[in-house]
Structures are given as C-alpha cells and as structure tokens.
N, C-alpha and C positions, 0 to 999 in steps of 0.2 A: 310503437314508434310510427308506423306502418300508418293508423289512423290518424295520429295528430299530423302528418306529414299530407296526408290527404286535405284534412279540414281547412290547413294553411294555403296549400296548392291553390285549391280551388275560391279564395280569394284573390291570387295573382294572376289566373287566367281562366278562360271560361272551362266550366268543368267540364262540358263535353270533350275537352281535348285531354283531360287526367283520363288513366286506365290505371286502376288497380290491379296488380297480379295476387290471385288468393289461390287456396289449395285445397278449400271444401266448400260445396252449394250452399253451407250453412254461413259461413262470413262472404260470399258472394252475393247473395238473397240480403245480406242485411248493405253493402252496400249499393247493390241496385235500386233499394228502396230509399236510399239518399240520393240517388240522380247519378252515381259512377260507371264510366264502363267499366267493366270486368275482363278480363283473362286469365283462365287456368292455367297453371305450372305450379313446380316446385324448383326446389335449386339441385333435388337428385335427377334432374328429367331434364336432359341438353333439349331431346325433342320437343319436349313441350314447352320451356322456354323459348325454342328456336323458334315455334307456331307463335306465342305471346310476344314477342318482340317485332313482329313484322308491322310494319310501317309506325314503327317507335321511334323519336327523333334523339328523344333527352330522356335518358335514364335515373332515377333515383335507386340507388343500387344500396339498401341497407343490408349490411353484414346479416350473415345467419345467425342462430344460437345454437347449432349442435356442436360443441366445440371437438375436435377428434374430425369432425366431418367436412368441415367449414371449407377447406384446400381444396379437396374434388368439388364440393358445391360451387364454391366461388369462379373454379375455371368454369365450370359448366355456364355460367352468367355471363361470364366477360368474352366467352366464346359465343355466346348465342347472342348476346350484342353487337359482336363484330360480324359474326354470320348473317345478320342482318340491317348491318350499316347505320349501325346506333353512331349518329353522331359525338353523344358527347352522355359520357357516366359521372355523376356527385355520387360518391362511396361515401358510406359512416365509415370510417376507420376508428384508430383507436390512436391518442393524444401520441405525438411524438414515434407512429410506429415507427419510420426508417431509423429510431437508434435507440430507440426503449430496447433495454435488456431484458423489460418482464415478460417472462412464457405468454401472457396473454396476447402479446404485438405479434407474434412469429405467424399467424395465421393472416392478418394485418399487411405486416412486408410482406408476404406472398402472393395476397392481393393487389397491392399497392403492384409489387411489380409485374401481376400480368398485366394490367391497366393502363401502367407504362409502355409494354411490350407493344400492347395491343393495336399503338397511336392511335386511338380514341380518344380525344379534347378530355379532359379529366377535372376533380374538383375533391381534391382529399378531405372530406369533413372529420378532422382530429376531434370528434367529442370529446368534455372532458367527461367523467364518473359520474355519471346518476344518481340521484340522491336517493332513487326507487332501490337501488340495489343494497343501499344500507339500510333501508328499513327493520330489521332485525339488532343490527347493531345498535341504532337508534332507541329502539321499542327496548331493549335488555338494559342502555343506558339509564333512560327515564325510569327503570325498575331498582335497577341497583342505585344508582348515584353515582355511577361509573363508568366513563367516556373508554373504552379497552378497542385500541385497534392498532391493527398491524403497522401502521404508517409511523410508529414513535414520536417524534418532535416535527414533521415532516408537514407540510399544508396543503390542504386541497380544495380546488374551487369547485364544488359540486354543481349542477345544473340539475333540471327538470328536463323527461325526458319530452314534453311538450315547448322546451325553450332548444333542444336540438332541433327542434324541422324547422327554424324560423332564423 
C-alpha cells in the first residue's frame, strides 16, 4: 500500500516534499533510487518515529499488519505525530470502524480515537476489502467451481489495493 500510495503522491506534488518511512537499508536503497526521501522508524520505536516525523506537515498514517500489536504501535504514531506538531493524519482504517462489530475494527476505533483525542485535523480512509486478500479464495473457486465464503448472501465491493491510495 505503502508504494502505490507513494507512486500517486508524487503526482500531486513534487516529490521532494514525499518522505517515505521504511525500516530496512534494503527498501530505503530501492526508494532512494526512485528520487524519495527516506526516514528510518518502525511503529515499535516512539523514538525513532519521533526523529522521522520532525518537520512533517501531513501524515499518511497506514494501519500496521501485526495484528495483537497494532494498539501499542498505533499510539506510538499518533504520539510521535503530535510530538512533533504533525498538522494533519489520513489513517487507512477499516470500513465503518466506529460501529462494526467485527473483531478486526477494535484495533480500528482504538485508533480512530487516539486521532481524535489527539486534535490533529484528521481524515478516516474506511477502505473497503482488498480483493488481494481473497486471492486464495478466488484461486480454490476457479479450481473447484465453487464460490465458499463466510459472508453468506451478504455483498461486498472489493477494491485494489492500488485504487486505496488514490
């Protein structure tokens, strides 16, 4: 999500103002050599997020994927934003967190309300489902003949997750 959100960026403004935060020399080396600035951190590292955020205006703040982990990472972001007078966070969230009852939202509103808390200018991107994350589903359908998934009668509008950064 991380690059296509990049590739898009830096259509809408000149890239030397995009800063990617990466967390190994090895995907920092491959965007440097696309024209990006760089900064080190992760989302377990308040302090080296707090180093990466200095003189950051507008934050793209996408969810992590360690799920279990996501709560401590997440403040750690929203704290090292504020700690550094990030005017304004765009969060990927997750469709409908403040009243989805799916276990997957709860990390979601936790987020959504430090954000709030935080009054930081805000911008809740509800992605809807990835169509990447069915691929399995999909690939076992086209094998069997047979469409088998949790959602019953239930509809869902899938997206790409290169049609999220845009």
């Amino acid at each position: 999500m991380g690059n296509y959100a990049l590739e898009f960026l830096k259509k809408l403004v000149l890239q030397d103002e995009v800063f990617a935060l990466v967390r190994n020399k090895e995907k920092a080396s491959q965007l440097e050599e696309k024209g990006f600035n760089i900064r080190f951190g992760n989302y377990d590292d308040f302090e080296a997020l707090s180093k990466a955020f200095k003189d950051i205006d507008r934050l793209l703040f996408i969810s992590g994927n360690k799920v279990g982990q996501r709560q401590k990472q997440h403040k750690n972001v929203v704290e090292a934003a504020k700690a550094n007078s990030v005017s304004y966070i765009a969060y990927t969230s997750f469709g409908n967190a403040n009243i989805s009852s799916s276990p997957l939202a709860e990390d979601h509103k936790y987020t959504e309300k430090l954000i709030l808390d935080s009054g930081i200018n805000y911008t809740f991107l509800r992605n809807n489902w990835y169509l990447e994350n069915e691929y399995g589903i999909i690939t076992a359908a086209l094998k069997s003949g047979k469409f088998v998934h949790s959602g019953g009668d239930g509809k869902v509008g899938w997206a790409l997750k290169e049609e999220g950064s845009v």
